[in-house]
TIRO-240596 format. One line per field, with one value per residue (C-alpha): residue number from 0; residue in three letters; x, y, z. Coordinates in pm, 1 decimal, padded with zeros to 6 digits. Example, Ala and Ser with C-alpha at 12.3 -4.5 7.8 and 13.67 -1.06 7.14 Angstrom:
BEGIN
k c(0, 1)
r c(ALA, SER)
east c(01230.0, 01367.0)
north c(-00450.0, -00106.0)
up c(00780.0, 00714.0)
END
This chain:
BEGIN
k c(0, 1, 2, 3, 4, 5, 6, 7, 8, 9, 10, 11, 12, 13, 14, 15, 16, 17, 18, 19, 20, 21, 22, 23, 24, 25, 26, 27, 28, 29, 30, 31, 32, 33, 34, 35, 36, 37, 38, 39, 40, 41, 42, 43, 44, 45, 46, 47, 48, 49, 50, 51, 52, 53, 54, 55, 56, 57, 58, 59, 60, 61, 62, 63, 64, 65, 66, 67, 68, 69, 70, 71, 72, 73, 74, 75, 76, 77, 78, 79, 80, 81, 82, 83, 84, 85, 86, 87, 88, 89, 90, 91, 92, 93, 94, 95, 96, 97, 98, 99, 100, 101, 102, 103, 104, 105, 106, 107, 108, 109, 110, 111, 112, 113, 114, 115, 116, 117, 118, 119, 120, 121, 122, 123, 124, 125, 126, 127, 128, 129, 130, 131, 132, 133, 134, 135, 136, 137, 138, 139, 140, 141, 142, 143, 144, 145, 146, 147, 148, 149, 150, 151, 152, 153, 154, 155, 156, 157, 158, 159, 160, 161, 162, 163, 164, 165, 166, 167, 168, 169, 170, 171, 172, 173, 174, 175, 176, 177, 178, 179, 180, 181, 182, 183, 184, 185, 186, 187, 188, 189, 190, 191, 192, 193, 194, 195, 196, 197, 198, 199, 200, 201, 202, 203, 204, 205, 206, 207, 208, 209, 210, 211, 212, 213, 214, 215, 216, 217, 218, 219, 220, 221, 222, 223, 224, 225, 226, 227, 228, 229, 230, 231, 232, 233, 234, 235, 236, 237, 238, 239, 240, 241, 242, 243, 244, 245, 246, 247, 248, 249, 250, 251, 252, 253, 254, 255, 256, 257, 258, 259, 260, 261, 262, 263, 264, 265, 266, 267, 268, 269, 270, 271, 272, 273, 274, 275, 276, 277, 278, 279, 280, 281, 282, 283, 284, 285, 286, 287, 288, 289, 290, 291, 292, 293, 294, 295, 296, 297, 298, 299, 300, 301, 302, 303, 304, 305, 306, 307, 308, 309, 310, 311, 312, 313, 314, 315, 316, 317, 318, 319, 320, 321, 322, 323, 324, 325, 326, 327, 328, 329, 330, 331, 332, 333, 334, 335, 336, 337, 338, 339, 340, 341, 342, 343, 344, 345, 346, 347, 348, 349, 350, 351, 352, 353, 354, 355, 356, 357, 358, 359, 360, 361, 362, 363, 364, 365, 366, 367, 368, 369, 370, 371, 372, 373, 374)
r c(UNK, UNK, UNK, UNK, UNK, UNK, UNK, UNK, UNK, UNK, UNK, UNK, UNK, UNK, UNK, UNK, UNK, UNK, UNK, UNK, UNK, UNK, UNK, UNK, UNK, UNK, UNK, UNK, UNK, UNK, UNK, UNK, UNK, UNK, UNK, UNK, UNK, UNK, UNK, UNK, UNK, UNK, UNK, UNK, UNK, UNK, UNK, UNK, UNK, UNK, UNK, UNK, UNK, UNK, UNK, UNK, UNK, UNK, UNK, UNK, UNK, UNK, UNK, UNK, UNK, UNK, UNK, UNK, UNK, UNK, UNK, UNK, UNK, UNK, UNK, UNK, UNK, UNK, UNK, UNK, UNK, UNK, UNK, UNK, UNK, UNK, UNK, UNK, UNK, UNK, UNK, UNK, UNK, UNK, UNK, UNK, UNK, UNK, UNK, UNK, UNK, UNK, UNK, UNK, UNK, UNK, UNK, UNK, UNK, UNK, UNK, UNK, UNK, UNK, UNK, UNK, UNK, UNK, UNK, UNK, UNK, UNK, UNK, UNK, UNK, UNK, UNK, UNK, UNK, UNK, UNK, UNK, UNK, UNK, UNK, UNK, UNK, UNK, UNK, UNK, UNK, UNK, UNK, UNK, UNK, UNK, UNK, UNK, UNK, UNK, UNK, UNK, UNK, UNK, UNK, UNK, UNK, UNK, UNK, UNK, UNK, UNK, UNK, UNK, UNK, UNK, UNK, UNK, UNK, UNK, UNK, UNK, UNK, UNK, UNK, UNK, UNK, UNK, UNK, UNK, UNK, UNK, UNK, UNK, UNK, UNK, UNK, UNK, UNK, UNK, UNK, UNK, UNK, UNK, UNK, UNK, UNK, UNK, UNK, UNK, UNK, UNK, UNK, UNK, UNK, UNK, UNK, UNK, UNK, UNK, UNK, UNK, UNK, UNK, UNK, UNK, UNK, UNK, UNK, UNK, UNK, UNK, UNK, UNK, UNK, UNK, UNK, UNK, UNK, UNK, UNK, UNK, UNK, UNK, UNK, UNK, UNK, UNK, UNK, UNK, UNK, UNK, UNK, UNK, UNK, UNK, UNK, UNK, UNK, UNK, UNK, UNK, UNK, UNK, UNK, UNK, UNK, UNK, UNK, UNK, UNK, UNK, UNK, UNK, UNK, UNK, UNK, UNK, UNK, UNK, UNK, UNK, UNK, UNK, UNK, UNK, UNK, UNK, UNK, UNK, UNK, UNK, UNK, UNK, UNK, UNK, UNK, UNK, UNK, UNK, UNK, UNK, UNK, UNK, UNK, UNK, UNK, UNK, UNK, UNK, UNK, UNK, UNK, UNK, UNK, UNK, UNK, UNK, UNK, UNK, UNK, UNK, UNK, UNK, UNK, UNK, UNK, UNK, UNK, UNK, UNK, UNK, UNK, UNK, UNK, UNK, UNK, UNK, UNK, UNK, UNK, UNK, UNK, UNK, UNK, UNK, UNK, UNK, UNK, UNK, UNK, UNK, UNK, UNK, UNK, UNK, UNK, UNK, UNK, UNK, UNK, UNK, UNK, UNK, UNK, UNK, UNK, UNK, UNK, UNK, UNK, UNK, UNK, UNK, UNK, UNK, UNK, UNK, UNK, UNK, UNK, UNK, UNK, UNK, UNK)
east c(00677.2, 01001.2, 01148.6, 01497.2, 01686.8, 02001.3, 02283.6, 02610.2, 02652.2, 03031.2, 03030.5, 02640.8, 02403.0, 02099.3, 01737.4, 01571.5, 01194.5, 00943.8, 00807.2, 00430.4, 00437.4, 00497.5, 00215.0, -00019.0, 00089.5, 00002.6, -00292.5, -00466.4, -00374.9, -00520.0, -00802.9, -00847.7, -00813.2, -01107.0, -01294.4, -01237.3, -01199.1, -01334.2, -01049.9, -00971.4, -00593.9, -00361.6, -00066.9, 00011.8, 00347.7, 00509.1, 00843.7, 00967.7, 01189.9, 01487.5, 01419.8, 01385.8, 01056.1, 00781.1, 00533.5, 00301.8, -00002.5, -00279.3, -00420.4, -00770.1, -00926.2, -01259.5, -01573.5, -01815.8, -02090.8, -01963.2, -01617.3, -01331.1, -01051.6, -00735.1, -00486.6, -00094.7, 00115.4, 00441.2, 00765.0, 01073.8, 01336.0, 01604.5, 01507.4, 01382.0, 01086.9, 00766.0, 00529.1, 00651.9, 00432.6, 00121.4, -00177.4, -00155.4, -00526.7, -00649.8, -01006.4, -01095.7, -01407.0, -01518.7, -01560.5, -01722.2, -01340.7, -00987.2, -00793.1, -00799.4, -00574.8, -00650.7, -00609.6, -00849.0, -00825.1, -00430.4, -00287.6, -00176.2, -00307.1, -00044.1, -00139.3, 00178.0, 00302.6, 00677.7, 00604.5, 00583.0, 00228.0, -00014.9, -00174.7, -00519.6, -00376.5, -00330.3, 00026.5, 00121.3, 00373.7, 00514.5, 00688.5, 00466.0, 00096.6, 00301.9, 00311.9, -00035.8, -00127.6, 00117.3, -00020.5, -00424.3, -00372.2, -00210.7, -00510.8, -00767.1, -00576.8, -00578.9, -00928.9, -01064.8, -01190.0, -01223.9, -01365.4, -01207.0, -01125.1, -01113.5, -00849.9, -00841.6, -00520.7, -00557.0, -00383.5, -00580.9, -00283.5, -00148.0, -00271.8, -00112.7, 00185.2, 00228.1, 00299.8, 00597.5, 00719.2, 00771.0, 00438.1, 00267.7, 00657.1, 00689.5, 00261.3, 00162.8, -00196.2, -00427.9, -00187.3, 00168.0, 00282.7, 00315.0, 00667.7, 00926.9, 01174.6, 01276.5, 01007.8, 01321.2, 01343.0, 01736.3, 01818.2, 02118.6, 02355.2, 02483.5, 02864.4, 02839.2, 02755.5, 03050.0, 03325.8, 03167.9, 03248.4, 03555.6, 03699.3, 03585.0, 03766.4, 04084.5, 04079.7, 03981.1, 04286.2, 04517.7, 04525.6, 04418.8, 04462.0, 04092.6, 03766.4, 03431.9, 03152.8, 02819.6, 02516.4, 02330.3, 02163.4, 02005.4, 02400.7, 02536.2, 02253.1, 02361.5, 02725.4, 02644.3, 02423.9, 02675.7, 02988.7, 03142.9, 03175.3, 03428.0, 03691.4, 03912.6, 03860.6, 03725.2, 03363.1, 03262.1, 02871.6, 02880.1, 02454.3, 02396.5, 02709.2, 02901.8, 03073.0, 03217.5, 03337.3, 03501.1, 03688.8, 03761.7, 03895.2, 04141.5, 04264.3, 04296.5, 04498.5, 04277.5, 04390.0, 04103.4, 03736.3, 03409.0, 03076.3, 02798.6, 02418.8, 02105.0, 02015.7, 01763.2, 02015.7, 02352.3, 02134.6, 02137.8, 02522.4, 02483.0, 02354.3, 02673.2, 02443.7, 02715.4, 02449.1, 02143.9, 01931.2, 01582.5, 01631.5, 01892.1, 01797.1, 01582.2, 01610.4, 01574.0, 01282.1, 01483.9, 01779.3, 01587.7, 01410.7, 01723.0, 01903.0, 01616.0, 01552.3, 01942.4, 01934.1, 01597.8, 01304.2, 01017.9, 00838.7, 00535.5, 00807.8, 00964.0, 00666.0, 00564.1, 00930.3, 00873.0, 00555.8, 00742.7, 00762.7, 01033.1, 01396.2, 01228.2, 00927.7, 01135.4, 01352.2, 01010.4, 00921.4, 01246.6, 01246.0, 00911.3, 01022.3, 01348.6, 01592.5, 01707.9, 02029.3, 02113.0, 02000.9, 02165.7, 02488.4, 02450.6, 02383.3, 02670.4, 02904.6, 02781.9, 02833.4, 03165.2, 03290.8, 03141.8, 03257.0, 03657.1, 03593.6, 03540.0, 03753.1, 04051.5, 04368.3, 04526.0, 04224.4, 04082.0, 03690.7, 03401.2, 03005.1, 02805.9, 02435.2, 02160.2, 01796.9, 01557.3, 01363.5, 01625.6, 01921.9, 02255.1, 02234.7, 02548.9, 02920.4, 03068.3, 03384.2, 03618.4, 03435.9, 03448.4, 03850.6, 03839.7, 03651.4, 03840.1, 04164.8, 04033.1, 03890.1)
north c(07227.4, 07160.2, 07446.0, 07381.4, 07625.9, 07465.2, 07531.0, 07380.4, 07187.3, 07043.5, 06805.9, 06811.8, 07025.5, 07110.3, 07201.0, 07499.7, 07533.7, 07813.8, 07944.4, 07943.6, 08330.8, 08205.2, 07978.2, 08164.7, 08474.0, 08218.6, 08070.3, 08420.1, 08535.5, 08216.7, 08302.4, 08668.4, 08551.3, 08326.4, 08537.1, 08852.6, 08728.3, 08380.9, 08193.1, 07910.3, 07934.7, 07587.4, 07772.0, 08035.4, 08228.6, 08458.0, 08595.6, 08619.9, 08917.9, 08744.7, 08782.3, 08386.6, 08266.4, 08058.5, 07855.3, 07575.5, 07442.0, 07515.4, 07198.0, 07334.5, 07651.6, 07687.7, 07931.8, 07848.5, 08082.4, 08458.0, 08304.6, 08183.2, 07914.2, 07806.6, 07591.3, 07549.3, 07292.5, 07376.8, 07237.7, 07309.6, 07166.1, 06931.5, 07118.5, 06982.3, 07171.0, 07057.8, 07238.9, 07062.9, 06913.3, 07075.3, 07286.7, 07649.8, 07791.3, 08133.4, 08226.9, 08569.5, 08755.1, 09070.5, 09367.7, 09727.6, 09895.8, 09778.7, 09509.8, 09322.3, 08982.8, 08729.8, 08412.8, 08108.9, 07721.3, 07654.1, 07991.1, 08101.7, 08416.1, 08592.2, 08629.8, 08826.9, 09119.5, 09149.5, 08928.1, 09080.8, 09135.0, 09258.1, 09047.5, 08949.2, 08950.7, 08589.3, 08505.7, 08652.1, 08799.5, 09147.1, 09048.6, 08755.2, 09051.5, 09244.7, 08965.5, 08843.4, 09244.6, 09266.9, 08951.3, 09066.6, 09435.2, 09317.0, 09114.5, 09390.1, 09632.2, 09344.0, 09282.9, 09666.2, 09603.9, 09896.8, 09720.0, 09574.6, 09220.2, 09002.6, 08746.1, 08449.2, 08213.4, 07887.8, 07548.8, 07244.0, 07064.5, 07410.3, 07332.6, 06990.8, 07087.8, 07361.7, 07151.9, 07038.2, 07376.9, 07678.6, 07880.1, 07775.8, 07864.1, 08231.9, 08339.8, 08164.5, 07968.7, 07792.8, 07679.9, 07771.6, 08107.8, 08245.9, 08357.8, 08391.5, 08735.5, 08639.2, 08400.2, 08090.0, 07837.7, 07761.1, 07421.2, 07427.0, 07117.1, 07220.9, 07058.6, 07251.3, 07561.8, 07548.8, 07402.4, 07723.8, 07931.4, 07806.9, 07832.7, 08226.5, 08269.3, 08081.8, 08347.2, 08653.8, 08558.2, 08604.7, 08984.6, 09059.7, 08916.5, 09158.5, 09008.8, 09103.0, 08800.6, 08834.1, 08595.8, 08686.6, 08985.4, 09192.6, 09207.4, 09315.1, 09573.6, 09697.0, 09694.5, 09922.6, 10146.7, 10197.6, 10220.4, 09896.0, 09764.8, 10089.2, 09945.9, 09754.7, 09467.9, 09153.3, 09061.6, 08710.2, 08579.8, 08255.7, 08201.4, 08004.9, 07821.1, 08119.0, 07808.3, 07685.9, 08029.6, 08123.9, 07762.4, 07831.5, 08177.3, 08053.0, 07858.9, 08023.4, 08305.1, 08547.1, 08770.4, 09044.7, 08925.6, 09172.7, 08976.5, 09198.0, 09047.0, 09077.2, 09077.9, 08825.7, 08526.0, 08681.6, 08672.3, 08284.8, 08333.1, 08413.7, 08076.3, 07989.0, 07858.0, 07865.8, 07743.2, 07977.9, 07754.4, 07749.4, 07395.2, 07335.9, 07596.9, 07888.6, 07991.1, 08362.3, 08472.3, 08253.8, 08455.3, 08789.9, 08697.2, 08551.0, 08815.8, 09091.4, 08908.1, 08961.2, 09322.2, 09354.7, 09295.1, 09246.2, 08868.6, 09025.7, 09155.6, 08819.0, 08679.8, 08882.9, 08823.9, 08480.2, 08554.8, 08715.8, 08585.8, 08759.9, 08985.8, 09306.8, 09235.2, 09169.8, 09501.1, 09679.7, 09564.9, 09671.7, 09988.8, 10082.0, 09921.9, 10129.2, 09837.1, 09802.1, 09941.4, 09746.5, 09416.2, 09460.2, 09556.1, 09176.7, 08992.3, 09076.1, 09015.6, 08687.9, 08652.7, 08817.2, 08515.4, 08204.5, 08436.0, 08395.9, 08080.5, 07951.6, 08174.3, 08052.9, 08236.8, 08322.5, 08566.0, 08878.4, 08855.9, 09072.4, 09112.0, 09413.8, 09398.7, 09572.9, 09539.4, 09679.3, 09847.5, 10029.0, 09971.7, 09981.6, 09823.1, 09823.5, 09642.6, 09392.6, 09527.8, 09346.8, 09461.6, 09835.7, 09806.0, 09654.0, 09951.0, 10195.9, 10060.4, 10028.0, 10383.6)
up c(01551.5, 01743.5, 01909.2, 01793.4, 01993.9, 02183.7, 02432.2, 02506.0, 02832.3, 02857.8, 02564.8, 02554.8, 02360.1, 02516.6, 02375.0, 02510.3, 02563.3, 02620.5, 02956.3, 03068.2, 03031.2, 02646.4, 02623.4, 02827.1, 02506.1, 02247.9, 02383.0, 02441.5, 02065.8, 01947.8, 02119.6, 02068.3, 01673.5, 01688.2, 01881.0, 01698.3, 01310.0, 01376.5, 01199.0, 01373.5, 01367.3, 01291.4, 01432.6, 01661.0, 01639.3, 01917.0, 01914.0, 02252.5, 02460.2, 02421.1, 02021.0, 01953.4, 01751.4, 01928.1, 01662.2, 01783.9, 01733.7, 01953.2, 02147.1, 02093.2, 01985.9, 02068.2, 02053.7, 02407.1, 02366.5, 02386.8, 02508.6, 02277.5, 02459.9, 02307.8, 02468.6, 02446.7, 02597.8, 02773.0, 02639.6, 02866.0, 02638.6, 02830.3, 03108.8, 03435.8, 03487.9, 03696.8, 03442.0, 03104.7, 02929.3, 03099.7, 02907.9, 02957.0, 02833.4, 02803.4, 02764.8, 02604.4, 02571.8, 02467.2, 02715.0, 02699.1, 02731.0, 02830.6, 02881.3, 03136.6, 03220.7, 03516.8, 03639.0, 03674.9, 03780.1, 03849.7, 03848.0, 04178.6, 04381.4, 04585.6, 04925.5, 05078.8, 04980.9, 04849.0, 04537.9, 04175.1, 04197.7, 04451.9, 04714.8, 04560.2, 04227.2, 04007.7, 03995.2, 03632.8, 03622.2, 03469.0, 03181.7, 03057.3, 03150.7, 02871.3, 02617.0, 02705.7, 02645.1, 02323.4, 02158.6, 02202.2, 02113.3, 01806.9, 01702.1, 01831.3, 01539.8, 01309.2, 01319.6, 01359.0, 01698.0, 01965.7, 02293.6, 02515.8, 02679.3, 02919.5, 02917.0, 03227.4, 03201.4, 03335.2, 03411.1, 03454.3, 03629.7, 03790.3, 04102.2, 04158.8, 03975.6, 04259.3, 04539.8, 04367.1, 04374.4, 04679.2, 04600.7, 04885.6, 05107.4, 04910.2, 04952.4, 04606.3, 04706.6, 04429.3, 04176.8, 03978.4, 03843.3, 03489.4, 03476.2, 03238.9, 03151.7, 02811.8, 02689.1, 02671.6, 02913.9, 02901.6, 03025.3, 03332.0, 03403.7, 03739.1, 03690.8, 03316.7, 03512.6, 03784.1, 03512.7, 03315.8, 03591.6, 03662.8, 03312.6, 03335.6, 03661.1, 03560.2, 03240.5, 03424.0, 03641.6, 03320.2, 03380.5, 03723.0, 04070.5, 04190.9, 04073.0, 04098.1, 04172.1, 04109.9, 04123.4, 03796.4, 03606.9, 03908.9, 04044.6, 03685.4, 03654.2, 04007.8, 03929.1, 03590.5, 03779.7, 04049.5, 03809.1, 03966.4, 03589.0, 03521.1, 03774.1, 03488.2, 03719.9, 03588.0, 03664.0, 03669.0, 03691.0, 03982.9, 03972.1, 04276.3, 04285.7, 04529.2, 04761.7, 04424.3, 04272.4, 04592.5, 04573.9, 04192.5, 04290.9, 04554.2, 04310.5, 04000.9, 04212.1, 04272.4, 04601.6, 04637.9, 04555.8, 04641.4, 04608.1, 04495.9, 04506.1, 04607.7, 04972.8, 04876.5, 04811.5, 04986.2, 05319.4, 05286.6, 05338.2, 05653.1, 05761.0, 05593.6, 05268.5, 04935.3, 04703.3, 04737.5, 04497.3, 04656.2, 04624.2, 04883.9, 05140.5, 05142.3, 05483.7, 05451.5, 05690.5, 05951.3, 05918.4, 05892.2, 06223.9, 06389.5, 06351.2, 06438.6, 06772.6, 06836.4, 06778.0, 07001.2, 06785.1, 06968.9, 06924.1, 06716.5, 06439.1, 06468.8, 06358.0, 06084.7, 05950.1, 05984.9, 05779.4, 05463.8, 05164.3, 05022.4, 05193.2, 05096.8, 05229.6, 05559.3, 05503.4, 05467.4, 05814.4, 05951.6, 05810.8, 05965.7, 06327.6, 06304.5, 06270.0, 05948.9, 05945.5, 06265.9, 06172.5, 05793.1, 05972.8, 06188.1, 05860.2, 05710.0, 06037.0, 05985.1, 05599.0, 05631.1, 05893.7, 05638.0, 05341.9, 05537.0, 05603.0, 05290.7, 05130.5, 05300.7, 05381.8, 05065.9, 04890.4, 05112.2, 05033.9, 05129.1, 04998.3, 04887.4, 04911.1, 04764.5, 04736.9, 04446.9, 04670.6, 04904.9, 04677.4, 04785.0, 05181.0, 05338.7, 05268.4, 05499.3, 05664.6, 05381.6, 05140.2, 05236.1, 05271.4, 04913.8, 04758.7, 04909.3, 04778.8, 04429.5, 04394.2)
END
């Protein structure tokens, strides 16, 4: 049962794939269904946020005693993922009341706070919990049942698989994580992405000479929020690939640029990183802690923010140590300088970050003149 689902990359078409929240989804409705109805089902079908249709076949289905266990193996498309092709299993079994989802053998547990779940908790994350919990409840009101469950997701490879990856660098221990917002794994060509980018730029440039760049959804939900969006000025989405916009902006003409992100990949600017893939650099407790020691953090804060796993888990400490404002405020001196740099001497650009937790932060200097001259 192919998932044919496919974007275009340059002259290439691409086949997508489903995430591990997707499987985990499947493999516990397989599950709850043989456990609750005892049908032993020969396909499992999920439709996914993003509205596309899952259907595979389970690996297994099995009933162990009390305990029902279905299995579903990731595909990632054309995608280079480390988890395709591995078995995402769920084990279900009835309970007195509730529902209640955790992981077993190769799912991470998070062990520092800042990540989507607690520390203690198994590394499933929000969206794919609610599909898990959508999938189960369906089949509890299917088959007339009013007890609750237990459902453990597991990966038999998860815990190899997860030194390929930056668990262990972000507080992930054990194994990999469940993740997935829409259900789709979409398969990226990097030189597709920046020719993609550049196209949009070279087009935006057609009726303005002020654009707005921003890395991806959480900077296009802040710009609605905020009203940035209402400006008549063109707003272009650059992913990782901010060294290469700001090149493709020079050229295509642009003169004003604001850069509006999250603090969590705009503080890697300020090491003078342009792509903020965690696979080139993820350098953002060094930063954090660089730039706290310069604005008089003591060495025991230095350490903890050497400690974090994620920017607002740094901002959190800074916030209770009084220095957050201050050290915010040196981040963006810096970002502002490699933003110039690389932005050369024909296009004025300045950055605007915000966090989820504190939301907006601060604006580099640049940035500040640019807002005030558009509003």
């Amino acid at each position: 049962m192919a998932f044919e689902h496919y974007i275009r990359s340059g002259a290439r078409m691409l086949r997508c794939g489903y995430t591990t929240g997707s499987c985990a989804a499947l493999a516990a409705s397989g599950a709850a269904r043989l456990l609750l109805t005892g049908e032993r089902p020969e396909s499992l079908r999920l439709i996914t946020p993003k509205g596309w249709t899952v259907e595979v076949a389970p690996e297994y289905c099995t009933l162990c005693g009390d305990e029902a266990r279905c299995a579903v193996r990731k595909d990632a498309g054309d995608d280079p993922d480390v988890t395709d092709g591995c078995l995402v299993c769920a084990a279900v079994r009835k309970t007195a009341h509730g529902l209640r989802i955790d992981g077993g053998e190769g799912v991470g547990r998070v062990t520092r706070p800042g990540l989507d779940q607690p520390v203690g908790a198994a590394a499933i994350n929000t969206v794919p919990r609610r599909m898990i919990a959508a999938a189960v409840e369906e089949l509890c009101a299917e088959a007339g049942y009013g007890g609750g469950l237990s459902v453990v997701i597991s990966v038999p490879e998860g815990a190899v698989l997860s030194r390929k990856t930056f668990n262990s660098m972000l507080g992930i221990e054990g194994g990999i994580s469940i993740l997935g917002s829409s259900g789709v794994v979409e398969p990226m060509s990097e030189r597709a992405m920046i020719e993609t980018i550049e196209i949009q730029l070279r087009q935006a440039a057609e009726r303005s000479k002020r654009v707005i760049l921003t890395p991806g959804s959480y900077g296009a939900d802040y710009l609605l929020r905020t009203r940035l969006d209402a400006l008549d000025i063109p707003v272009v989405k650059c992913s990782n690939y901010i060294g290469d916009a700001l090149d493709a902006a020079a050229a295509a003409g642009f003169t004003e640029l604001l850069l509006a992100g999250h603090i969590g990949k705009l503080v890697k600017l300020a090491g003078g990183v342009m792509n903020t893939h965690s696979r080139q650099a993820d350098c953002r407790a060094e930063l954090f802690t660089a730039h706290a020691a310069l604005c008089g953090a003591d060495a025991a804060l230095c350490r903890e923010l050497m400690g974090s796993a994620t920017a607002d888990a740094c901002l959190a400490l800074l916030d209770a140590a009084g220095l957050r404002e201050r050290v915010t405020e040196s981040l963006l001196a810096a970002i502002q300088r490699h933003l110039t740099r690389r932005a050369g001497e024909g296009l004025r650009a300045g950055a605007l970050v915000f966090s989820n937790q504190y939301g907006t932060l601060s604006a580099t200097d640049e940035a500040r003149r640019l807002l005030k001259e558009w509003t």
